[in-house]
MARKEMI-176214 format. One record per atom (N, C-alpha, C, O): residue number from 1; x, y, z; atom name. Coordinates in nm, 2 decimals, padded with zeros to 4 digits. Each point is the difference from the previous one (the first is absolute). Example, Ala and Ser with C-alpha at 12.3 -4.5 7.8 and 13.67 -1.06 7.14 Angstrom:
BEGIN
+-----+--------+--------+--------+----+
:   i :     px :     py :     pz : at :
+-----+--------+--------+--------+----+
:   1 :  01.32 : -00.57 :  00.78 :  N :
:   1 : -00.09 :  00.12 :  00.00 : CA :
:   1 :  00.09 :  00.12 :  00.00 :  C :
:   1 :  00.10 :  00.00 :  00.07 :  O :
:   2 : -00.14 :  00.11 : -00.14 :  N :
:   2 :  00.09 :  00.11 :  00.00 : CA :
:   2 : -00.08 :  00.11 :  00.08 :  C :
:   2 :  00.05 :  00.11 :  00.01 :  O :
+-----+--------+--------+--------+----+
% end
This chain:
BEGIN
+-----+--------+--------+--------+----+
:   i :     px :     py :     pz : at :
+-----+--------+--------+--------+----+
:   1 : -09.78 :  10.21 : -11.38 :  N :
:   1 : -00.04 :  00.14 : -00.01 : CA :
:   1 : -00.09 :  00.04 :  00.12 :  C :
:   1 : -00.01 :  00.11 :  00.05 :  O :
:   2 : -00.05 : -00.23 : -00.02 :  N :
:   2 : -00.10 :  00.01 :  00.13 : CA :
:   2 :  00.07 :  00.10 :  00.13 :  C :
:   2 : -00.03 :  00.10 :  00.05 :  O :
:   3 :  00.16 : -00.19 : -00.03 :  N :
:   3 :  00.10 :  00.05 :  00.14 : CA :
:   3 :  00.14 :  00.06 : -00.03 :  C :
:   3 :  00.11 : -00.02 :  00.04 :  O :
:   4 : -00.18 :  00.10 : -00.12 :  N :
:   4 :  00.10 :  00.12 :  00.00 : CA :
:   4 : -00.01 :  00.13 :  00.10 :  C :
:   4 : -00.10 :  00.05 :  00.04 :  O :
:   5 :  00.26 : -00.03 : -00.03 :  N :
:   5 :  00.01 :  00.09 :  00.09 : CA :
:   5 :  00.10 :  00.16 : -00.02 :  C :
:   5 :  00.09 :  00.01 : -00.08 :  O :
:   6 : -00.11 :  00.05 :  00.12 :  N :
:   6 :  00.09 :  00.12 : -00.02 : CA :
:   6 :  00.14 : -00.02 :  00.10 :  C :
:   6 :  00.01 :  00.00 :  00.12 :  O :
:   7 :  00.08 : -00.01 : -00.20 :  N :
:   7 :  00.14 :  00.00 :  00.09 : CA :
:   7 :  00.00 :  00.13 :  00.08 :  C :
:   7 : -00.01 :  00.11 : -00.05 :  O :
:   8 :  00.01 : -00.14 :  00.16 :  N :
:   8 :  00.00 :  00.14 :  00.04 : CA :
:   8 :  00.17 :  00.03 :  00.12 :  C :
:   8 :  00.03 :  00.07 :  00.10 :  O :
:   9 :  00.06 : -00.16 : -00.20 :  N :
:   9 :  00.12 : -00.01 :  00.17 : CA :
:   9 :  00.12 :  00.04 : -00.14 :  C :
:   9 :  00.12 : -00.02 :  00.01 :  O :
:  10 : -00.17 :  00.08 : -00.12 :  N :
:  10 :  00.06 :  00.04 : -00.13 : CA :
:  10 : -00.09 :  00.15 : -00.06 :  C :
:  10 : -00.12 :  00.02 :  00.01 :  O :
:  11 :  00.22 :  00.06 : -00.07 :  N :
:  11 : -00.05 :  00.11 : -00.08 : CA :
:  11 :  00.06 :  00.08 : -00.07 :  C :
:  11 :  00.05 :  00.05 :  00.10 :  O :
:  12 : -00.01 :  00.01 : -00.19 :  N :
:  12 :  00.08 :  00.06 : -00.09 : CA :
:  12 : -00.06 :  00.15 : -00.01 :  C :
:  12 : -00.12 :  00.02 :  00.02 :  O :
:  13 :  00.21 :  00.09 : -00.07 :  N :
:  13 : -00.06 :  00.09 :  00.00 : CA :
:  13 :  00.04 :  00.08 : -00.18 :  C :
:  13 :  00.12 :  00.02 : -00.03 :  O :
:  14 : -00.22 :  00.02 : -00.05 :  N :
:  14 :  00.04 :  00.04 : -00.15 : CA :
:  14 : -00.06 :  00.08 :  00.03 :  C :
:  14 : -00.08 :  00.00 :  00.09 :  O :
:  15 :  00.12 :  00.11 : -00.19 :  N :
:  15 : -00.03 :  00.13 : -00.06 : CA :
:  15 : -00.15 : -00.01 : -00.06 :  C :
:  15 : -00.01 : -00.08 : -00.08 :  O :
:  16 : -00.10 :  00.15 :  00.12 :  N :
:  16 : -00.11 : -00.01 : -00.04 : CA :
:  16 : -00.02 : -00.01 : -00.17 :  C :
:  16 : -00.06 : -00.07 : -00.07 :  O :
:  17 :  00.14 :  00.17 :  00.05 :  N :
:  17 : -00.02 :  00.01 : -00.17 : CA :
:  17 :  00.13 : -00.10 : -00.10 :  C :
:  17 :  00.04 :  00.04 : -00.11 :  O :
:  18 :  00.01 : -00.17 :  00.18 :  N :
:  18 :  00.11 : -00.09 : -00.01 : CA :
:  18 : -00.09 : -00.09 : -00.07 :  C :
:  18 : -00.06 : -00.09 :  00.06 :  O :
:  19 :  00.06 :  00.12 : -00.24 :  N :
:  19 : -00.10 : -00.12 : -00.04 : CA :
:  19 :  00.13 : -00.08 : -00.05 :  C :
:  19 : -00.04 : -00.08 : -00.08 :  O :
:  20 :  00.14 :  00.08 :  00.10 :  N :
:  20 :  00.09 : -00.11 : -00.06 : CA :
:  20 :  00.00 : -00.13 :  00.09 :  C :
:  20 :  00.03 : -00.11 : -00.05 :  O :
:  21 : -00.06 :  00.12 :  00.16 :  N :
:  21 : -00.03 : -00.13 :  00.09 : CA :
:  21 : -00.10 : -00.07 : -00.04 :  C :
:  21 :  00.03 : -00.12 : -00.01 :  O :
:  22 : -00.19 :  00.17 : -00.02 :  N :
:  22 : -00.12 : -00.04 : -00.07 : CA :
:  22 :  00.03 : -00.03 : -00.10 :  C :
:  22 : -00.04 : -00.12 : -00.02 :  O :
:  23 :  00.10 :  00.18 : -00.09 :  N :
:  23 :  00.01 : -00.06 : -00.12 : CA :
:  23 :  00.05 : -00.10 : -00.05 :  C :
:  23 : -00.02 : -00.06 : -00.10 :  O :
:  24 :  00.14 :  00.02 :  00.23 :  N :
:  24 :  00.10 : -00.10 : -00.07 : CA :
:  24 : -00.04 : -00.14 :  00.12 :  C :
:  24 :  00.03 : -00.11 : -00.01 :  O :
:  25 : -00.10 :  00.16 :  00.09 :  N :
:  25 : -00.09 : -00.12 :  00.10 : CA :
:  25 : -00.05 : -00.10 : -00.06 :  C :
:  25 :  00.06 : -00.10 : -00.04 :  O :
:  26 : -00.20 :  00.15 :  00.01 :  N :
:  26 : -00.14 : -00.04 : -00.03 : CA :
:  26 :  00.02 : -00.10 : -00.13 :  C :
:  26 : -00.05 : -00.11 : -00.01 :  O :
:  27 :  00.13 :  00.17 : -00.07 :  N :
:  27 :  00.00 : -00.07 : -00.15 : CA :
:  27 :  00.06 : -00.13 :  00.02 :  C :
:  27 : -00.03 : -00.10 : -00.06 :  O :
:  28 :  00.12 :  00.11 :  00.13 :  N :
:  28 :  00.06 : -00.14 :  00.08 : CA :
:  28 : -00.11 : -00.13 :  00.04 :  C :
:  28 : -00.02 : -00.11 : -00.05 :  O :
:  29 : -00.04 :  00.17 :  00.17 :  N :
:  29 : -00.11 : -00.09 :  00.05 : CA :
:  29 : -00.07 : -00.07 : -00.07 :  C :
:  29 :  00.01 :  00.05 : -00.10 :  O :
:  30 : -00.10 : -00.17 :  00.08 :  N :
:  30 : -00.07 : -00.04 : -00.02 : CA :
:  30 : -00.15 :  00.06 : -00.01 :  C :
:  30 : -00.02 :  00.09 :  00.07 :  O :
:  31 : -00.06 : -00.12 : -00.15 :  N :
:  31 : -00.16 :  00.03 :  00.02 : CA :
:  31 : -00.06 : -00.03 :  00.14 :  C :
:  31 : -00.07 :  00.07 :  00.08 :  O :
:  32 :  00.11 : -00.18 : -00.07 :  N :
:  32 : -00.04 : -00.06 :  00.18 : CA :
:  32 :  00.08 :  00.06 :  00.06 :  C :
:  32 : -00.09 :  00.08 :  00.04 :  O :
:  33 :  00.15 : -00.06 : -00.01 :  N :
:  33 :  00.06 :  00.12 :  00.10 : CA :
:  33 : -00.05 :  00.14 : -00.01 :  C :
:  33 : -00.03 :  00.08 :  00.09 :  O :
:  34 :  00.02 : -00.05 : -00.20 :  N :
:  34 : -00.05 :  00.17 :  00.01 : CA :
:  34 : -00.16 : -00.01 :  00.04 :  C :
:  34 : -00.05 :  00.09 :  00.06 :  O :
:  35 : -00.04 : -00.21 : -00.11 :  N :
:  35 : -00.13 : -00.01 :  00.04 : CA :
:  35 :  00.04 : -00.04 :  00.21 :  C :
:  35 : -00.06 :  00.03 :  00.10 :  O :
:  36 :  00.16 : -00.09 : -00.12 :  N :
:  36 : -00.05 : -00.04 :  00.19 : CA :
:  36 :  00.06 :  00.17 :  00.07 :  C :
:  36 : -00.05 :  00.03 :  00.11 :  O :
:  37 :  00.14 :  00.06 : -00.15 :  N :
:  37 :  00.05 :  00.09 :  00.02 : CA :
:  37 : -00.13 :  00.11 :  00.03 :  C :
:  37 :  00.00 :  00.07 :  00.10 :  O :
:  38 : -00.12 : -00.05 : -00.23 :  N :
:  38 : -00.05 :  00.10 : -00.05 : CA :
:  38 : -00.15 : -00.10 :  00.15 :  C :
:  38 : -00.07 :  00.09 :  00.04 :  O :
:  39 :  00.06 : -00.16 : -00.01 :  N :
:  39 : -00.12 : -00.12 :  00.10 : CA :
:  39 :  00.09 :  00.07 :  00.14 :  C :
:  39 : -00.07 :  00.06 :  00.07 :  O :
:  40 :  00.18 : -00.08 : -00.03 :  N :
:  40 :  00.04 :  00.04 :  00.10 : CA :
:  40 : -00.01 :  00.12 :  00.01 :  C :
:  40 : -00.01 :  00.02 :  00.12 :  O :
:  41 :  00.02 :  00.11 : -00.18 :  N :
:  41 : -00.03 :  00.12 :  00.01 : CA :
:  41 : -00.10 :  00.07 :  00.05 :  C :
:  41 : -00.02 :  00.10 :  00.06 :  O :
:  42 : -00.05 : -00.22 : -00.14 :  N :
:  42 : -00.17 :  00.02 :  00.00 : CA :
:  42 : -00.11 :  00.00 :  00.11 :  C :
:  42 : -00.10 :  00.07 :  00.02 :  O :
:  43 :  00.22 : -00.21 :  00.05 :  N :
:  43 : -00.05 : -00.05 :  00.14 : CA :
:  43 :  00.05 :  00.11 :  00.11 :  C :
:  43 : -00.07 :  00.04 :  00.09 :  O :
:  44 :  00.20 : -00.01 : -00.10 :  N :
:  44 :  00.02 :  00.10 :  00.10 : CA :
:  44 : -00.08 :  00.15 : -00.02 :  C :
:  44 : -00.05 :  00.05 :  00.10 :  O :
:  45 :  00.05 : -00.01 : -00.19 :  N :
:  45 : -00.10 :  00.10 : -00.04 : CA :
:  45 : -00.15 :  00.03 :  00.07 :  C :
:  45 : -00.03 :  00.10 :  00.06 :  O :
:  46 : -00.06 : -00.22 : -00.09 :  N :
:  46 : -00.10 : -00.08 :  00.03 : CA :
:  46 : -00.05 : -00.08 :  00.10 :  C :
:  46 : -00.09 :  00.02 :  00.08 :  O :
:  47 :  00.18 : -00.11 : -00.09 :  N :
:  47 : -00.01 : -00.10 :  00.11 : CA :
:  47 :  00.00 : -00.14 : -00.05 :  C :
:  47 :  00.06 : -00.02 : -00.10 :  O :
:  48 : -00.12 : -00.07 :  00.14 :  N :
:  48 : -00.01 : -00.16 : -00.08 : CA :
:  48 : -00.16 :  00.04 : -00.02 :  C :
:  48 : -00.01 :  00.03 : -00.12 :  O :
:  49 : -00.10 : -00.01 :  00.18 :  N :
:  49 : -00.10 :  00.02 : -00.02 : CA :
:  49 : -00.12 :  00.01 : -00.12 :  C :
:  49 : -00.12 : -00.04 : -00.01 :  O :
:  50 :  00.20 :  00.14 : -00.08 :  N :
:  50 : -00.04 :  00.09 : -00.05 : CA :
:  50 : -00.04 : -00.07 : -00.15 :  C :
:  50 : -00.10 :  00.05 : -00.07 :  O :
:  51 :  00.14 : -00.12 :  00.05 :  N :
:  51 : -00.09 : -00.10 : -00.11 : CA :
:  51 : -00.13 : -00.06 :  00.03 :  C :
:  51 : -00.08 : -00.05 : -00.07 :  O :
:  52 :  00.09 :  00.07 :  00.21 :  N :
:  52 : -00.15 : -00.13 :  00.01 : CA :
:  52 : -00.11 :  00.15 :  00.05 :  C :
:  52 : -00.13 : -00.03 :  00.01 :  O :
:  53 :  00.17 :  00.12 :  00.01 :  N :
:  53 : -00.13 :  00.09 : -00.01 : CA :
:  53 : -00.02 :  00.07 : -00.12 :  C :
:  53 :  00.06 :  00.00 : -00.10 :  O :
:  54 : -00.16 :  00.06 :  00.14 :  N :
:  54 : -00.04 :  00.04 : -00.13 : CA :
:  54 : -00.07 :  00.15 :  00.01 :  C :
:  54 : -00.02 :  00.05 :  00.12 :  O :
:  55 :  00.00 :  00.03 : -00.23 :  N :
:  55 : -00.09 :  00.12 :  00.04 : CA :
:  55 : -00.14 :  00.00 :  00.02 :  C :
:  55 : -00.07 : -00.08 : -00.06 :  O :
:  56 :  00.04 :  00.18 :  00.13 :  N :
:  56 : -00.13 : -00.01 :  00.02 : CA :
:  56 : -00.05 :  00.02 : -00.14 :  C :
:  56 :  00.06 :  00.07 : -00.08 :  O :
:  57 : -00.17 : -00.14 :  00.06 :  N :
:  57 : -00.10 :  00.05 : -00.15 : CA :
:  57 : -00.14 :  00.06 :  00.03 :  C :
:  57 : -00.09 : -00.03 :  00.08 :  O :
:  58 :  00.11 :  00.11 : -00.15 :  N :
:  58 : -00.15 :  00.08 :  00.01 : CA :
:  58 : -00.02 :  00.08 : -00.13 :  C :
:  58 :  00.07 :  00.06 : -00.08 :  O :
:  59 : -00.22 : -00.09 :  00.08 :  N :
:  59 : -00.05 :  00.04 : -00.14 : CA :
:  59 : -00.12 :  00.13 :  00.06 :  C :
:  59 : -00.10 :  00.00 :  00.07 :  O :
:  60 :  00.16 :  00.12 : -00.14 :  N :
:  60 : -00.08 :  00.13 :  00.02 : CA :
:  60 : -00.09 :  00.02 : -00.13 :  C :
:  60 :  00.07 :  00.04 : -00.09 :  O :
:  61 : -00.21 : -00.04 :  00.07 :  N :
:  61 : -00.11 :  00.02 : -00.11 : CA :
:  61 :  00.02 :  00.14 : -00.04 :  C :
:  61 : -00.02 :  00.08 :  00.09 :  O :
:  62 :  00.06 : -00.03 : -00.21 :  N :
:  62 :  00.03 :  00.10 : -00.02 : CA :
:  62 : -00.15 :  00.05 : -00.09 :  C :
:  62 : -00.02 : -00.06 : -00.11 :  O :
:  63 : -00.09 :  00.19 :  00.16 :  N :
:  63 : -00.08 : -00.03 : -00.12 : CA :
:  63 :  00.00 :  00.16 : -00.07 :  C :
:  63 : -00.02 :  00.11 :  00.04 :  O :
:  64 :  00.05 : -00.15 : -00.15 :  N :
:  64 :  00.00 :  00.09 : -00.10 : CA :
:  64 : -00.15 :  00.06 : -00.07 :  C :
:  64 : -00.08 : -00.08 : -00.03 :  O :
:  65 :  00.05 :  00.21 :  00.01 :  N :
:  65 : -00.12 :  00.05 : -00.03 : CA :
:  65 :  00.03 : -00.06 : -00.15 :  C :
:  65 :  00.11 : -00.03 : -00.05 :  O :
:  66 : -00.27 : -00.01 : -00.03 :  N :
:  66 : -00.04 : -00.03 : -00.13 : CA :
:  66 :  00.03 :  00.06 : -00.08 :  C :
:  66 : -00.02 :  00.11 :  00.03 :  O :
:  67 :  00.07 : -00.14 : -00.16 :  N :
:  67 :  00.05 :  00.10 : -00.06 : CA :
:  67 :  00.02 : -00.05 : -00.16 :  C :
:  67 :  00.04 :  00.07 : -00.09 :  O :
+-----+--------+--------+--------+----+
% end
Protein backbone atom coordinates (compact mmCIF):
# COMPACT_ATOMS: atom_id res chain seq x y z
CA UNK A 1 0.00 0.00 0.00
CA UNK A 2 3.08 2.07 0.84
CA UNK A 3 4.14 2.07 -3.31
CA UNK A 4 1.29 2.51 -4.89
CA UNK A 5 0.94 4.22 -8.00
CA UNK A 6 -1.59 5.66 -10.34
CA UNK A 7 -1.48 3.89 -13.83
CA UNK A 8 -1.21 6.58 -15.69
CA UNK A 9 -0.30 4.85 -19.52
CA UNK A 10 -4.29 3.47 -19.07
CA UNK A 11 -7.79 5.29 -18.81
CA UNK A 12 -11.30 4.62 -19.53
CA UNK A 13 -13.85 7.00 -20.10
CA UNK A 14 -17.83 6.50 -18.37
CA UNK A 15 -20.76 8.51 -18.33
CA UNK A 16 -20.70 10.61 -15.19
CA UNK A 17 -24.03 9.58 -13.94
CA UNK A 18 -23.00 5.54 -15.15
CA UNK A 19 -23.65 4.06 -11.51
CA UNK A 20 -23.86 0.55 -13.01
CA UNK A 21 -20.00 0.35 -13.24
CA UNK A 22 -19.71 1.41 -9.33
CA UNK A 23 -22.29 -0.74 -8.31
CA UNK A 24 -21.27 -3.91 -9.77
CA UNK A 25 -17.23 -3.05 -9.11
CA UNK A 26 -16.83 -2.36 -5.51
CA UNK A 27 -19.04 -5.29 -4.17
CA UNK A 28 -16.67 -7.59 -5.90
CA UNK A 29 -13.46 -6.30 -4.21
CA UNK A 30 -12.27 -7.10 -1.11
CA UNK A 31 -12.30 -4.74 2.21
CA UNK A 32 -8.44 -4.49 1.62
CA UNK A 33 -8.74 -3.26 -1.57
CA UNK A 34 -11.45 -0.78 -1.18
CA UNK A 35 -9.48 0.46 2.10
CA UNK A 36 -5.97 0.60 -0.10
CA UNK A 37 -8.20 2.21 -3.02
CA UNK A 38 -10.08 4.87 -0.64
CA UNK A 39 -5.62 5.53 1.10
CA UNK A 40 -4.61 6.10 -2.53
CA UNK A 41 -7.14 8.67 -3.24
CA UNK A 42 -6.41 10.20 -0.20
CA UNK A 43 -2.78 10.51 -0.93
CA UNK A 44 -3.20 11.89 -4.36
CA UNK A 45 -5.79 14.36 -3.06
CA UNK A 46 -3.40 15.31 -0.14
CA UNK A 47 -0.22 14.10 -0.61
CA UNK A 48 1.72 11.31 1.70
CA UNK A 49 2.14 14.03 4.24
CA UNK A 50 -0.87 14.76 5.61
CA UNK A 51 -1.19 12.30 8.52
CA UNK A 52 1.84 13.48 10.28
CA UNK A 53 0.67 17.17 10.50
CA UNK A 54 -1.54 18.32 12.42
CA UNK A 55 -3.82 21.57 13.00
CA UNK A 56 -2.90 24.31 14.60
CA UNK A 57 -4.58 24.47 18.24
CA UNK A 58 -5.55 27.34 19.84
CA UNK A 59 -7.64 28.05 22.74
CA UNK A 60 -9.57 31.57 22.60
CA UNK A 61 -11.03 32.61 26.54
CA UNK A 62 -14.36 33.43 25.91
CA UNK A 63 -15.71 35.70 28.97
CA UNK A 64 -19.19 35.89 29.44
CA UNK A 65 -20.94 38.67 31.68
CA UNK A 66 -22.35 37.14 35.37
CA UNK A 67 -25.48 36.21 35.25
Amino acid sequence: MLNDRVDRNSFSVHHLYDEDTVVTYWPTQSPQDRISAIEMMRRINYGNDIATTRLERFFKVAEFPPG
